[in-house]
C-alpha positions as CSV (number, residue, x, y, z in Angstrom):
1,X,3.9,-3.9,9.8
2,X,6.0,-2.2,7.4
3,X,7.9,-5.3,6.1
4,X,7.9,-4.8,2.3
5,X,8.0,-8.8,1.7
6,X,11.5,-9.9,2.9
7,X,13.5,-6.8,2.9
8,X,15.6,-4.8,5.7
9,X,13.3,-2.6,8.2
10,X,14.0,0.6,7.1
11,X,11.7,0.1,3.6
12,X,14.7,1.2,1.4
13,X,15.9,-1.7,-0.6
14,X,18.9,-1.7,-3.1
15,X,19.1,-2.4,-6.5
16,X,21.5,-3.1,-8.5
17,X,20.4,-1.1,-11.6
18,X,21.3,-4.0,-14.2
19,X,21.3,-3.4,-17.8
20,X,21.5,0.3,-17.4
21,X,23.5,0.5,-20.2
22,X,22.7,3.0,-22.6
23,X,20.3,4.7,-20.0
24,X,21.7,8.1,-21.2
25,X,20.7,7.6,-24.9
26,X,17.2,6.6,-23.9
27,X,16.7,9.6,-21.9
28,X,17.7,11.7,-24.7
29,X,15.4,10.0,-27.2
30,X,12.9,10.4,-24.2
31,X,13.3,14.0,-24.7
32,X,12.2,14.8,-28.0
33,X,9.5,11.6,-28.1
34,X,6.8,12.5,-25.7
35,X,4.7,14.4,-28.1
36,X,5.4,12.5,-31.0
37,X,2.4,10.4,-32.9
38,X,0.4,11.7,-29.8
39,X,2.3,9.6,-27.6
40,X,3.6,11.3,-24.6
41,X,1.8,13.7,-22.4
42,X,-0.7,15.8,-24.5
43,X,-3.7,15.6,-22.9
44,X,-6.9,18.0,-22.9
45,X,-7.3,21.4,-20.8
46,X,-4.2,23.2,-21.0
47,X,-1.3,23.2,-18.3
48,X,-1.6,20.5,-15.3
49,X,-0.5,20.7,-11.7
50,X,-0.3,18.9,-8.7
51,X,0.8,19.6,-4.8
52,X,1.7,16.5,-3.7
53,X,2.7,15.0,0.0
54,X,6.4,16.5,0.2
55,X,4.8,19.4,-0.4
56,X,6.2,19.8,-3.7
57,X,4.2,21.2,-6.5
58,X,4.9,19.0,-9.8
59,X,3.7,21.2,-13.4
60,X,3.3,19.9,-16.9
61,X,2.3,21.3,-19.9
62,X,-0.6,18.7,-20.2
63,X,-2.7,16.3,-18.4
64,X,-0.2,13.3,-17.7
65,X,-1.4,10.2,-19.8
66,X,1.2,8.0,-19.4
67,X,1.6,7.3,-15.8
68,X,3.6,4.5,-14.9
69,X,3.1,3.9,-10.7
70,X,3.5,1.3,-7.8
71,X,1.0,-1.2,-8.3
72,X,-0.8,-0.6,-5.3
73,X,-1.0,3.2,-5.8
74,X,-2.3,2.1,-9.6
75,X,-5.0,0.3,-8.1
76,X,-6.3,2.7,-6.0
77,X,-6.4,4.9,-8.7
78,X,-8.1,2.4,-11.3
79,X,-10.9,2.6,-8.2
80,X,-11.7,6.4,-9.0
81,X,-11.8,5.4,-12.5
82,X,-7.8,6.5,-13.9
83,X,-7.6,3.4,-16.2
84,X,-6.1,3.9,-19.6
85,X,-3.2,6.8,-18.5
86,X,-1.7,4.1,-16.1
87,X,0.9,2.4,-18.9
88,X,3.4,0.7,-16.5
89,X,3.5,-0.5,-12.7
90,X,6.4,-1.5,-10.2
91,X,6.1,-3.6,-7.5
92,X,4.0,-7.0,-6.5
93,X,1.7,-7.1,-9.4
94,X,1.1,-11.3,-10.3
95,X,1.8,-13.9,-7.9
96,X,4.0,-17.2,-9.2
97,X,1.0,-19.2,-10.4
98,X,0.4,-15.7,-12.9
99,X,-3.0,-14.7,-10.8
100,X,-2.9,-11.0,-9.4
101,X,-1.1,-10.4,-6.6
102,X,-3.9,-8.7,-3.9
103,X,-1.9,-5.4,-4.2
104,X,-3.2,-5.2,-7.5
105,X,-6.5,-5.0,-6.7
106,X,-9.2,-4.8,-10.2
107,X,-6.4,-3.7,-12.2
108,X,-5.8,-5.7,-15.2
109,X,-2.3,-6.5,-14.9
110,X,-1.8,-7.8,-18.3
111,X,-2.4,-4.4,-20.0
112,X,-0.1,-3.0,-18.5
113,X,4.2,-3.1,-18.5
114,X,5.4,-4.4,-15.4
115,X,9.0,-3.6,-14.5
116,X,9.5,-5.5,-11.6
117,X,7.8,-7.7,-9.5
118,X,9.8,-7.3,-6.6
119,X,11.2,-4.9,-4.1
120,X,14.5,-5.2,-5.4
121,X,13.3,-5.1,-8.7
122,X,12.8,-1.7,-11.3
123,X,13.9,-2.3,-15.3
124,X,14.9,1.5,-15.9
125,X,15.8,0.9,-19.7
126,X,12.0,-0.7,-20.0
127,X,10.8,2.2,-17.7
128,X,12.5,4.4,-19.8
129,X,11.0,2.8,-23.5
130,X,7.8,4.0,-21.9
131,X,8.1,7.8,-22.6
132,X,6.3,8.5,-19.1
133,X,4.8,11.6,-18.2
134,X,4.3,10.7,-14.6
135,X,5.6,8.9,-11.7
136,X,3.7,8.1,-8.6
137,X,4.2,6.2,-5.7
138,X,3.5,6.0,-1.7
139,X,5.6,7.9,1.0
140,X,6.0,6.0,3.8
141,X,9.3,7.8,5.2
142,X,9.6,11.6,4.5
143,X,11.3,11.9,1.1
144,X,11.4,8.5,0.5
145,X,9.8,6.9,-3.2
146,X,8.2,3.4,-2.1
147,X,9.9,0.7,-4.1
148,X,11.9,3.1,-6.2
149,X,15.4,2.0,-5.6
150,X,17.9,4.5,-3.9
151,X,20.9,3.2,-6.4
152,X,18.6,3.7,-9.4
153,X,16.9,6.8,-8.2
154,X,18.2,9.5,-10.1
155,X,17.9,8.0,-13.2
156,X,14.1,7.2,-12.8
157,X,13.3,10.8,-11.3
158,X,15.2,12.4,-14.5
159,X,12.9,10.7,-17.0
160,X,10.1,11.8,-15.5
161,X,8.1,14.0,-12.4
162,X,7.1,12.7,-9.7
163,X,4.2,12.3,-7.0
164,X,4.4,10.5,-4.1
165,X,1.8,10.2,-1.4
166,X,2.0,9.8,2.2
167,X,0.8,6.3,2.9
168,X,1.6,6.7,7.1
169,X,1.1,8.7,10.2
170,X,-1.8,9.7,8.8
171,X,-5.6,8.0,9.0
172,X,-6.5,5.3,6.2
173,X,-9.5,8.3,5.1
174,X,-7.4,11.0,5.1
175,X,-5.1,8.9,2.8
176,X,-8.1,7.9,0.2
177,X,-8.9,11.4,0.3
178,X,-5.3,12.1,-0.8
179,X,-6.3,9.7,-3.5
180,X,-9.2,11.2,-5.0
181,X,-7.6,14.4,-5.2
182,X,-5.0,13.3,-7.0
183,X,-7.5,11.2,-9.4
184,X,-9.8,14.2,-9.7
185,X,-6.3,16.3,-11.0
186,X,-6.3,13.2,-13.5
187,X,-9.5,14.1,-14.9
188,X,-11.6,11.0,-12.6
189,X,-15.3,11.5,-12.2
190,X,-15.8,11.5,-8.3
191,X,-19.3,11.6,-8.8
192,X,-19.2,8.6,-10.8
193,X,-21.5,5.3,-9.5
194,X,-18.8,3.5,-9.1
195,X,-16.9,5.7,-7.0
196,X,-20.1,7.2,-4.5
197,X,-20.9,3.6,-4.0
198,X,-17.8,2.5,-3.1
199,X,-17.6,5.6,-0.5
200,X,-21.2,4.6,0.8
201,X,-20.2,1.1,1.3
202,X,-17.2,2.6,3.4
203,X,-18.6,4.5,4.9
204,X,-21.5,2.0,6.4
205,X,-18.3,-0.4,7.0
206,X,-17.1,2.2,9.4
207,X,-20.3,3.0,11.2
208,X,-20.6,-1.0,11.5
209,X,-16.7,-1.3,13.2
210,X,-17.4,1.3,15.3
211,X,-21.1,-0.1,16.5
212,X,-19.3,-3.6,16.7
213,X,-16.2,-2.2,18.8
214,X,-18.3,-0.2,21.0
215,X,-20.9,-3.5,21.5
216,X,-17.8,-5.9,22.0
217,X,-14.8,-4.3,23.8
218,X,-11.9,-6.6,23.0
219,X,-8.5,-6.1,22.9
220,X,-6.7,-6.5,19.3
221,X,-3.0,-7.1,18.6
222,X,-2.0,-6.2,14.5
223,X,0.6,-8.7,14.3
224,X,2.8,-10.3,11.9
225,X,4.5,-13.6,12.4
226,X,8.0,-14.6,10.6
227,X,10.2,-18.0,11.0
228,X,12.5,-16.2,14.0
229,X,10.2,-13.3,15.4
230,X,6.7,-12.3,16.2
231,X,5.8,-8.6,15.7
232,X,3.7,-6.4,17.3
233,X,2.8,-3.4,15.4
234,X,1.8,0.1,16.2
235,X,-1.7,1.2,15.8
236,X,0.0,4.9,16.4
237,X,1.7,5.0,12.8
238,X,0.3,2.6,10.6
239,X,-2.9,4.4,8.4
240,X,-5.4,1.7,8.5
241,X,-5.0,0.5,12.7
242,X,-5.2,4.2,13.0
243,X,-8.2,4.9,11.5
244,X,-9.6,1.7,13.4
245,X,-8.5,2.8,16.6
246,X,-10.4,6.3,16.0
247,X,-13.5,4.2,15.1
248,X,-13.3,2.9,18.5
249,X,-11.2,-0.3,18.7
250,X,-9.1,-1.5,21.6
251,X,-6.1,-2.0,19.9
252,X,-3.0,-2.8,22.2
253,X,0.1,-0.2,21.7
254,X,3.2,-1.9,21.9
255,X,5.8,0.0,24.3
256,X,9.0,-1.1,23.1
257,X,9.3,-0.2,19.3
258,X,12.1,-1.2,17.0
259,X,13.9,1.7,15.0
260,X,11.0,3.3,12.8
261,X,8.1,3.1,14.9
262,X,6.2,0.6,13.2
263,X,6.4,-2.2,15.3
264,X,8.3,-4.3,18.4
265,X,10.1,-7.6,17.4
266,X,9.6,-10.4,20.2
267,X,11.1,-13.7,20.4
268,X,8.8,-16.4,20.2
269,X,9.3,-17.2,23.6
270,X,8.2,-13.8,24.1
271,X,4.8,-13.9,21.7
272,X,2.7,-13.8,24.9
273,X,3.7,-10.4,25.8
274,X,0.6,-8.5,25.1
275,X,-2.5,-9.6,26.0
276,X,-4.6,-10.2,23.1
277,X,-8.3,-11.7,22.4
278,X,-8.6,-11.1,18.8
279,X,-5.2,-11.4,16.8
280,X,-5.3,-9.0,13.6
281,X,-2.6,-11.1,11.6
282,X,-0.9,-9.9,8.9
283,X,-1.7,-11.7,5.6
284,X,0.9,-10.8,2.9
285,X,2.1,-13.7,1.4
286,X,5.7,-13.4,2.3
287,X,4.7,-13.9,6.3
288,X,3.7,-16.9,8.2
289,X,0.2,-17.6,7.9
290,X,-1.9,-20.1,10.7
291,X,-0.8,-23.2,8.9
292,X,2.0,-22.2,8.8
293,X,2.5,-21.0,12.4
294,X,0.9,-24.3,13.9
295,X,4.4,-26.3,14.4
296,X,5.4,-23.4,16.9
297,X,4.1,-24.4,20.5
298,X,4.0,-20.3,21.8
299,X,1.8,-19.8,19.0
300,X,-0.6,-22.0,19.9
301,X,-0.7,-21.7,23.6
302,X,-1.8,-17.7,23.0
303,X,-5.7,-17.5,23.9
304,X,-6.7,-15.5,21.3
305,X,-5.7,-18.7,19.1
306,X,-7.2,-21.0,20.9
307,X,-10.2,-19.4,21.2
308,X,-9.7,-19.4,17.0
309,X,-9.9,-15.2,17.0
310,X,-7.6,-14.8,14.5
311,X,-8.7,-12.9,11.4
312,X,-6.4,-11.6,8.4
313,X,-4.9,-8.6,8.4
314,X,-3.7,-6.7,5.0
315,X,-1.3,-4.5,6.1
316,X,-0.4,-2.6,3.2
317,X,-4.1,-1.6,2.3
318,X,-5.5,-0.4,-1.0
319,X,-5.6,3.7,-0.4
320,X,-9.3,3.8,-2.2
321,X,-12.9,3.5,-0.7
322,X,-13.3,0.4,-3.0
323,X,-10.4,-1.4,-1.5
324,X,-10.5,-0.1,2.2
325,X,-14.0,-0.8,2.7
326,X,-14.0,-4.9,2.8
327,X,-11.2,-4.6,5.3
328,X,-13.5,-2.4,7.3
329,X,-16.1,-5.2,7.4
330,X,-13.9,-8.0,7.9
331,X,-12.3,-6.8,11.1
332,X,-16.2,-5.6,12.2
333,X,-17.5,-9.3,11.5
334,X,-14.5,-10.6,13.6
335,X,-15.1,-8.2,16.6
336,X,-18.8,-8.7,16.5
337,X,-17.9,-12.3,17.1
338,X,-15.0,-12.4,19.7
339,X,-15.2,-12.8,23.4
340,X,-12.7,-11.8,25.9
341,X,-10.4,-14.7,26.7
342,X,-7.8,-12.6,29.0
C-alpha cells in the first residue's frame, strides 16, 4: 500500500512553500557557513562520494556530517549506527500524544530538528538554518524525492546534495543492503554488535517464515482498509511482500491494479473478491484498523476475520535488519498459526 497517510495515489503531495520568504538570502549565507566554527561538512578522510539509486553519483569535499533525511530513512540509518550526523528529519516523526511515531524507529526524535510532520509539510527556511551537507530520502517512483514537495523542490535540492534510495520493485534485503552501503560510505561500523546481531536475528526470522510458509500453505491478502474502499495490494512491487513471497508465502496477486501498480481499490461490497485465510492488514495509523473496521458488515463476513487471522501489517517498513526483522517474525508467528478457511 503506497498511501502516504491521506494523500493522492501517485505519492507526490504539494506544498505550499509558506514562509519562503527570504529563502534566497539564507542560501547565500548557506554558502559561505558550512565550514565555519567546524560546523558544516568537514569531516575526516579527505573527499566523499556516493552512487546512489538514480544512478547519480553525489561528491563532497568531506564526509557529510550534517545530514538532514526522511525519518524513516534516518532510522534505518541510526540502526547501522549513523547517529550524531543526522541533524534534521522530515516526515512522520511524533504522533499527537508527542510519543514517536513507528517510522521513527530508536531514533531520538527530540535531538533532532523536525521540519514537518506531515506529507504536505517541509519548513525550507528552518531546513535551510541547518547548513546541511546531505539530503536523503526513499525513491519510490523513478526520480521522485519521498516527501520532498514538488513545489518546494528546487529550493531544497539547491541547498544541499542529494541521495535517494529506491524503496520499491526491489526485495526488502536488497533494500537494507542499499542501506548499509550507504551507512558504511558514512563511516558506520558494519561489523559492529549491534549491527551483526541485528542481521543474525533477520536472518533466523527469514529461515523461520519460510519453514512456517512451507509447513502451513495459506493464502495471504496485504491489505489496507479506508472509510470508502478496501485495497488489495501487490506483493509484485511492494519490497517487503516481495521479499516474503520469495521466502515462500502464498500471497494472492491482485489482477486489476489501479494506476501505479501498488494495489486494486474495491468497493466494500466488493472486499470478498480475493480469497484470503490470513489478512496482512496495513497498520499505519491513518487507515482503518479492526475496531475500527467492525461497524462494516463485508468486513466481518470475510473468513479470514472470522476465523480472527488477521495480523498487522507495516507497510512502509524500516529499510534496516533491526527494523525488518520483527516484521519477519510477526507474519511467521501468524502463518504458523492459521488454518485454511477457503
Amino acid at each position: 500500500m503506497r498511501t502516504p497517510r491521506s494523500v493522492s495515489l501517485s505519492r507526490r503531495g504539494i506544498l505550499a512553500a509558506g514562509g519562503a520568504v527570504g529563502i534566497g538570502a539564507l542560501l547565500a549565507a548557506c554558502g559561505g557557513s558550512k565550514d565555519a566554527g567546524g560546523t558544516g561538512g568537514g569531516g575526516k578522510g579527505g573527499p566523499w562520494s556516493f552512487t546512489d539509486d538514480r544512478k547519480q553519483k553525489v561528491s563532497l569535499p568531506d564526509t557529510p556530517h550534517r545530514i538532514v533525511a526522511f525519518t524513516g530513512t534516518a532510522a534505518a540509518l541510526h540502526d547501522f549506527g549513523i547517529d550524531k550526523q543526522i541533524t534534521g528529519v522530515f516526515g512522520p516523526t511524533k504522533l499527537p500524544d508527542g510519543k514517536p511515531d513507528p517510522q521513527a524507529g530508536d531514533l531520538d526524535v527530540d535531538k533532532v530538528t523536525i521540519l514537518g510532520n506531515a506529507y504536505n509539510q517541509f519548513n525550507v527556511e528552518k531546513y535551510a538554518g541547518l547548513a546541511p551537507d546531505l539530503l536523503v530520502t526513499n525513491m519510490y517512483e523513478p526520480g521522485a524525492l519521498w516527501f520532498v514537495p514538488d513545489e518546494s523542490k528546487d529550493k531544497i535540492t539547491k541547498l544541499a546534495k542529494s541521495v535517494a534510495l529506491t524503496a520499491s520493485r526491489k526485495p526488502l534485503d536488497h533494500i537494507i543492503g542499499r542501506y548499509a552501503d550507504l551507512a558504511a560510505a558514512l563511516g558506520a561500523d558494519l561489523k559492529a554488535k549491534k549491527v551483526t546481531d541485528a542481521k543474525a536475528r533477520f536472518e533466523q526470522a527469514a529461515a523461520r517464515l519460510r519453514k512456517a510458509a512451507a509447513a502451513h500453505p495459506v493464502k495471504v491478502l496485504a491489505c489496507s482498509g479506508s472509510a470508502d474502499l478496501f485495497y488489495a495490494s501487490n506483493p509484485g512491487i511492494n519490497a517487503d511482500l516481495m521479499y516474503f513471497k520469495s521466502l515462500g508465502v502464498d500471497l494472492i496477486v491482485p489482477d486489476h491494479l489501479d494506476k501505479g501498480g501498488y494495489f486494486e481499490s474495491l468497493s466494500w461490497e466488493n472486499a470478498d473478491k480475493y480469497k484470503a485465510d490470513v489478512l496482512l492488514l496495513d497498520n499505519r495509523t491513518a487507515t482503518l484498523q479492526p475496531k475500527d473496521l467492525a461497524a462494516k458488515p463485508s468486513w466481518n463476513k470475510l473468513p479470514a476475520v472470522q476465523a480472527g487471522q488477521i495480523t498487522p501489517w507495516a507497510s512502509e517498513p524500516r529499510f534496516s535488519y533491526a527494523g525488518a526483522a520483527p516484521l519477519l517474525e510477526s507474519l511467521a508467528q501468524a502463518i504458523e498459526h492459521a488454518k485454511k478457511v477457503n
